[in-house]
C-alpha positions in Angstrom: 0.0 0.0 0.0 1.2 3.4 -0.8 1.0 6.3 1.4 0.4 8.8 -1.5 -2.8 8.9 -2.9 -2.1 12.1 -5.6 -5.5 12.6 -8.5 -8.2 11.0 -5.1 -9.6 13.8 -4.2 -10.5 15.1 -7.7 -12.2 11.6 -8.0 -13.9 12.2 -4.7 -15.1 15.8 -4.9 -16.2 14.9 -8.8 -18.9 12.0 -7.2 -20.0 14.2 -3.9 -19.4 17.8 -4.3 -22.4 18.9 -6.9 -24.5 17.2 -4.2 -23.9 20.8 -2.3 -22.2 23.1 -4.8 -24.8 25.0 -5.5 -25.5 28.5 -6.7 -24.1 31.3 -4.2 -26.8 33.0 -2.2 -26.7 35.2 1.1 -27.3 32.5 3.0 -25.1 30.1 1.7 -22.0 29.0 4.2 -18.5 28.5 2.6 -16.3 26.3 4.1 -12.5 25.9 2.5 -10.8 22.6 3.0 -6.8 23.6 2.6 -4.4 20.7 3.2 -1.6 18.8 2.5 -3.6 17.0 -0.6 -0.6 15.9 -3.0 2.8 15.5 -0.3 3.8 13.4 2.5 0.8 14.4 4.7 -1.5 13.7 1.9 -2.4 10.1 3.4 -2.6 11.7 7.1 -4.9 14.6 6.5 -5.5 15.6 2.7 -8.0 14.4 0.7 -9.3 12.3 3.5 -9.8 15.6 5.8 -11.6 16.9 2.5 -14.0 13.7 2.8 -14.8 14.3 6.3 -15.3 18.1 6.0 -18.1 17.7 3.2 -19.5 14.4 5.3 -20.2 16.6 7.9 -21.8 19.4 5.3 -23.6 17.3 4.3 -25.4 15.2 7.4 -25.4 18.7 8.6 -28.0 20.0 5.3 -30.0 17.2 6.2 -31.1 18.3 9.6 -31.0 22.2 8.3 -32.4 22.1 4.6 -32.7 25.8 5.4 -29.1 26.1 5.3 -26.7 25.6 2.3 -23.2 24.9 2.8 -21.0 24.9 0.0 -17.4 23.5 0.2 -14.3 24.1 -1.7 -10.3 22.7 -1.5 -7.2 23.8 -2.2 -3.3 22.4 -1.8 -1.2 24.8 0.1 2.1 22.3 -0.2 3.4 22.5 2.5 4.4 26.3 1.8 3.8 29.3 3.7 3.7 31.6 1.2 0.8 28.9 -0.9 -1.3 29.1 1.9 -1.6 32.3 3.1 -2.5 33.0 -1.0 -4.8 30.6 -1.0 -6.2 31.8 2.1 -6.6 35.4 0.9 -7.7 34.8 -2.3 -10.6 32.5 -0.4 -11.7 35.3 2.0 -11.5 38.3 -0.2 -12.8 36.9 -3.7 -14.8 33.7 -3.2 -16.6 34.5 -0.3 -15.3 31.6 1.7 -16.5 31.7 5.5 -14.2 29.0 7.4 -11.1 27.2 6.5 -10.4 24.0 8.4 -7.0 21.5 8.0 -3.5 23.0 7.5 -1.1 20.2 9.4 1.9 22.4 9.4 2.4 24.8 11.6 4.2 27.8 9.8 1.5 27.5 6.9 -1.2 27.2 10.0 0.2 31.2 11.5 0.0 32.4 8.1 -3.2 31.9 7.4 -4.3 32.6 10.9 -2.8 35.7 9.9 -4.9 36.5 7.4 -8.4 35.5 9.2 -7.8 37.9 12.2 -6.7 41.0 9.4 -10.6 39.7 7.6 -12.0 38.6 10.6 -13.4 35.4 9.6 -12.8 31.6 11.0 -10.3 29.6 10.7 -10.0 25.9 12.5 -6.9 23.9 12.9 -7.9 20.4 12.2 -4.3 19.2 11.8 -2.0 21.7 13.2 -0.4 20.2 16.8 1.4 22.9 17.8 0.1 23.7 21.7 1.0 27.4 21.6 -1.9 27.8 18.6 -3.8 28.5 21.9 -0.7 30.1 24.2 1.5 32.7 22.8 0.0 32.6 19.1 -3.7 32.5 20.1 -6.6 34.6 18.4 -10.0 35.3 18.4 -10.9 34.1 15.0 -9.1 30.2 15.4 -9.7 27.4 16.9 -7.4 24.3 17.5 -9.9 21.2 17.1 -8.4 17.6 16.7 -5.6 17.3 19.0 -2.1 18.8 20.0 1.4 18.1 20.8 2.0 18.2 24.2 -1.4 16.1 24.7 0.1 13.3 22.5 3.5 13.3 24.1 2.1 13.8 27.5 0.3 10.3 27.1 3.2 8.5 25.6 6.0 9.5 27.9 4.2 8.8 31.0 3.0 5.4 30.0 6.9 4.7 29.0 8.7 5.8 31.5 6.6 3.9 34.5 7.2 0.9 32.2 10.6 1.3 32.3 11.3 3.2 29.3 13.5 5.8 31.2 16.5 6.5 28.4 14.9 8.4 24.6 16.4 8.9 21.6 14.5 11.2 19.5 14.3 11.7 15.8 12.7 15.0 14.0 12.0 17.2 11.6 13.8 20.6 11.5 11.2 22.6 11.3 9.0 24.2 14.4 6.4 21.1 15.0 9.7 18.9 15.2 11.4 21.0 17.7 8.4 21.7 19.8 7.4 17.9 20.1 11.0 16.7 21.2 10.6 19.7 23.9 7.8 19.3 25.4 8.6 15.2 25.3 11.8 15.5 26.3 10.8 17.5 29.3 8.7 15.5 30.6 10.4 12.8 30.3 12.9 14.4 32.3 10.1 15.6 35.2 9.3 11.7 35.3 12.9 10.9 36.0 14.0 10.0 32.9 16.8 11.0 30.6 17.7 11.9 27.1 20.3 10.3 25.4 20.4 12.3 22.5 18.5 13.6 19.2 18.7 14.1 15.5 17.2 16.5 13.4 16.8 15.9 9.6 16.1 18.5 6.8 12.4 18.2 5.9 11.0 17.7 3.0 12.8 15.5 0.9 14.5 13.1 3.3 14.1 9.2 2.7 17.2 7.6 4.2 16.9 7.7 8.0 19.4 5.0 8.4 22.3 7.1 9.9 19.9 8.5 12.4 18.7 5.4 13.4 21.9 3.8 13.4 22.7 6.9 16.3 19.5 5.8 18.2 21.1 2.4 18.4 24.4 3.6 19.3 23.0 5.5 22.2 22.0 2.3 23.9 18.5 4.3 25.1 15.3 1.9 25.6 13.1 4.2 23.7 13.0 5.5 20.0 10.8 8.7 19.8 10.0 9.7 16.1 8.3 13.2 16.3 7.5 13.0 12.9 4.5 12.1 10.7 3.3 10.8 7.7 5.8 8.8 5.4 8.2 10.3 7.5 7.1 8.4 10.3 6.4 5.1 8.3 9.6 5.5 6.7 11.6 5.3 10.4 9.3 2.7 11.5 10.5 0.6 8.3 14.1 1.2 8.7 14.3 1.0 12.6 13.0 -2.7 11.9 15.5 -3.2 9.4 18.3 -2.4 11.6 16.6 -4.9 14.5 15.8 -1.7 17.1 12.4 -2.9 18.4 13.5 -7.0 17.6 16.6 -5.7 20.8 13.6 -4.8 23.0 14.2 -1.2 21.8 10.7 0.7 22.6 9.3 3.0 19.5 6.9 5.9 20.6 5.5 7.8 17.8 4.2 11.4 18.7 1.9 11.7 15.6 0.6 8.6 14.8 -2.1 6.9 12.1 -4.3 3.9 11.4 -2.7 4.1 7.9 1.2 4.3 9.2 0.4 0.6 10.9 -1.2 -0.6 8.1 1.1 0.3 4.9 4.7 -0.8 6.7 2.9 -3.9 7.9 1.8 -5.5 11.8 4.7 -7.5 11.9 6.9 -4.3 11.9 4.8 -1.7 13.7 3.6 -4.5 16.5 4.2 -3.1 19.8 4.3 0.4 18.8 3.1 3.3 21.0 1.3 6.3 19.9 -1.7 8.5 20.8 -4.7 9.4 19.3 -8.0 10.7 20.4 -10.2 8.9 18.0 -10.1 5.4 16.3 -12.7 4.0 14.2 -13.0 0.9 16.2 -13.9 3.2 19.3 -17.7 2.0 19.7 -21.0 1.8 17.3 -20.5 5.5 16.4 -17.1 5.5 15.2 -17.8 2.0 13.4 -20.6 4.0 11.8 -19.1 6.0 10.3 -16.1 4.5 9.2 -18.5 2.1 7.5 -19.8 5.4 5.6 -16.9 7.2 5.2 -14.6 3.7 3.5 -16.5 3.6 0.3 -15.5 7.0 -0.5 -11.7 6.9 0.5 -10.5 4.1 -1.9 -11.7 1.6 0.8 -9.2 3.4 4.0 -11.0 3.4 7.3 -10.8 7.4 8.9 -8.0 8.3 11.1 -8.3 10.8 13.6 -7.4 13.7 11.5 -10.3 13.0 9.2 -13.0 12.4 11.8 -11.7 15.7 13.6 -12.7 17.4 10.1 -16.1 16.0 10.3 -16.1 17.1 14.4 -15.0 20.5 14.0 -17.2 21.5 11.0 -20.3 20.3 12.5 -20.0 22.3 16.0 -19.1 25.4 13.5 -22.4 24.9 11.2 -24.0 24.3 14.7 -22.8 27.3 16.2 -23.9 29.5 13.1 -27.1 27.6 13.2 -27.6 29.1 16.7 -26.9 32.2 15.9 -28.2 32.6 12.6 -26.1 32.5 9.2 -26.2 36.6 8.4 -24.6 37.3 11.8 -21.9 34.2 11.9 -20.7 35.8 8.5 -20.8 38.7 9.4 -17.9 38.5 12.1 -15.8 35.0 12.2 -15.2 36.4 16.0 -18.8 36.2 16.6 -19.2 32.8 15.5 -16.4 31.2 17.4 -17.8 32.8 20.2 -20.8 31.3 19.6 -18.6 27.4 19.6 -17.4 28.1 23.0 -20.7 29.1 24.2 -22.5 25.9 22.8 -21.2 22.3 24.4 -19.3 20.0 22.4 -21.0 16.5 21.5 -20.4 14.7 18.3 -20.8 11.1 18.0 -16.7 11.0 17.2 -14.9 13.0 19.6 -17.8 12.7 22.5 -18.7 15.1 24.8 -16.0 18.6 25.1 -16.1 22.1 24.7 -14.4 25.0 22.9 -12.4 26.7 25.7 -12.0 30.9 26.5 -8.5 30.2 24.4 -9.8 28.5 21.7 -8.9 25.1 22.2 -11.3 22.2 21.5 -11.0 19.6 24.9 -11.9 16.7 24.8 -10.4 13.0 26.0 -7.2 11.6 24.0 -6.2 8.1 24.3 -2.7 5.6 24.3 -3.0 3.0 21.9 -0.8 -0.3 21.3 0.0 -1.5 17.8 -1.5 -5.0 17.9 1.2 -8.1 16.9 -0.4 -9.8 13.6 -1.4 -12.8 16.0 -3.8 -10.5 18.3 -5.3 -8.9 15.1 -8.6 -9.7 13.9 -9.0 -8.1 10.5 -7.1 -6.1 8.3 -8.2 -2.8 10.1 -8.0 -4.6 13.3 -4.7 -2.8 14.3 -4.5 -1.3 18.0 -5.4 -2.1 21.8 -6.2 1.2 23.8 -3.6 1.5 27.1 -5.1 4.2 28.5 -7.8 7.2 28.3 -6.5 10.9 29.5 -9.9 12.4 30.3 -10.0 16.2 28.8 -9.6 18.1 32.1 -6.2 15.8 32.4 -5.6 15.8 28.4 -4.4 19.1 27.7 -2.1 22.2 29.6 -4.4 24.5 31.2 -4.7 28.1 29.8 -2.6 29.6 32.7 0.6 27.0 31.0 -0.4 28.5 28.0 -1.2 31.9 28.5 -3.0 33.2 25.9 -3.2 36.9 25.9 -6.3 37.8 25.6 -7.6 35.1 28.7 -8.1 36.7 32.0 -6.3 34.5 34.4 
């Protein structure tokens, strides 16, 4: 299985979208989908975040048929400058309302950028970086699906009682990278654990990991920490196996992990592999629901978290300018996140949460266990849960963060 699916989402959008695109009115809601739909995070987010965005459009039409949404999506690859153009362009000439994805975190400032200057919404469906809601909060965006120092939170403490108390980290040199392997590394540290060193690669375009992985083995430390993600990710996991890291009893711990990162390197690699995420489809009757909905449609790939976070945060925004009425919530993008942290979070994904005073969405994340090919079940039977951090536990509270415009 590849981890590129480049030309899916013109296939996808060419079967679903006229069932929405429709004629623009004053009342009509445009939402803009901009991701990483062609790159390495095409597989993670993309096309697949597209899916779940225009899912939730259009369950949501069903229950309003007095409300239109329309949706549109765009490929800012992985470029600053792309998507704070695409972004602008969206806002000032095609009238568009919200944008939701962007999983990298320069591209995710620039745009948020842009919907301050225009005051309209943004909402950071794949963007971990924890300070979206500390130093580089705003009014006008939300951070929805998950972030950094939740993930590594879960992962380090779970290792280090176990006995995972040496890391070696691997990462990207760009700001998600560095942030992850702080925040980990830290807390690691707090737990009584120790570093035993790092590498940083140049991102994009690396595909040999072999010399950093041959310095994770050198370091003798019991745990290998990728804070990566996408092919990246899949590409250490691969290579780590090939050099016998976990076969030594060498832990891996991924910060950023995915349904489809298991499944394209294969059980028999990833078993044993530890990495957080706050929804899997195998979850309960909800989740199975609609992964059984949302599989057809995405060239037969169950959701990931990233996906299902799409469908979560566009449904509580519709809902929220449901509330409030359409005119007003596009009107002012302040005004209608406003409105999201004044209505309760409860999606039959994500669960009961709420939008807090700094913007960030809480709501419970989970440890999960890559399953050995003899404990799975199925070919999307792939992880065990560990553990569940409830969402007053989950995330740093806003005094860590300290957003500027929340009263402490």
């Amino acid at each position: 299985m590849t981890l590129r699916r480049r030309g899916l989402l013109a296939g996808a959008a060419a079967l679903s979208l006229p069932a929405i695109h429709t004629a623009r009115a004053a009342g009509v809601i445009k939402l803009g989908m901009l991701d990483d739909m062609s790159g390495q995070y095409s597989e993670a987010s993309g096309p697949g975040d597209a899916l779940g965005g225009l899912m939730a459009a259009e369950d949501f039409m069903k229950l309003h048929p007095e409300i239109r949404v329309e949706v549109v999506n765009g490929d800012m690859l992985l470029k600053p400058d792309v998507g704070a153009t695409i972004a602008r362009q969206w806002y000032d000439q095609q009238g568009v309302d919200a944008i939701f994805g962007i999983p990298h975190s320069a591209v995710a400032l620039a745009v948020s950028a842009i919907a301050s200057e225009k005051d309209k919404v943004v909402i950071f469906t794949a963007a971990g970086v924890p300070d979206l809601t500390g130093k580089y909060c705003s009014k006008n965006h939300v951070q929805w699906t998950y972030d950094l120092w939740s993930n590594s939170a879960g992962i380090a403490r779970g290792l280090v009682e176990a006995g995972g108390d040496s890391w070696f980290f691997i990462k990207p040199d760009y700001i998600s990278g560095h942030v992850m392997v702080k925040d980990t590394a830290t807390m690691v540290e707090q737990l009584g654990g120790k570093v035993a060193g790092m590498a940083a690669y140049p991102f994009p375009g690396t595909t040999d990991f072999s010399s950093y992985i041959l310095q994770a083995q050198a370091s003798k430390a019991k745990v290998l920490c990728l804070a990566n993600a996408g092919d990246d990710t899949a590409n250490c996991i691969k290579q780590a196996h090939e050099f016998g890291l976990p076969q030594s009893g060498i832990k891996i711990a991924c910060i950023v992990y995915q349904d489809y990162i298991a499944r394209s390197v294969g059980l028999e690699s990833a078993a044993g592999i530890i990495g957080s995420m706050p929804f899997y489809w195998d979850m309960n009757d909800d989740t199975r629901a609609f992964a059984a909905r949302f599989a057809p449609r995405y060239h037969k790939a169950y959701p990931n978290y990233f996906h299902a976070g799409t469908y979560s945060a566009v449904w509580h925004y519709l809902k929220a300018c449901a509330a409030m009425g359409v005119d007003k919530a596009k009107a002012s993008g302040r005004a209608a996140i406003e409105q999201m942290k004044a209505i309760p979070v409860n999606d039959p994904l994500f669960g009961e949460g709420s939008v807090r005073a700094d913007g960030k969405h809480i709501h419970a994340n989970r440890v999960w266990q890559t399953k050995s090919k003899a404990e799975s079940k199925g070919e999307w039977d792939q992880f065990k849960l560990l553990a569940t951090v409830p969402g007053d536990k989950a995330f740093q509270s806003m005094a860590e963060l300290g957003c500027s415009f929340v009263k402490s």
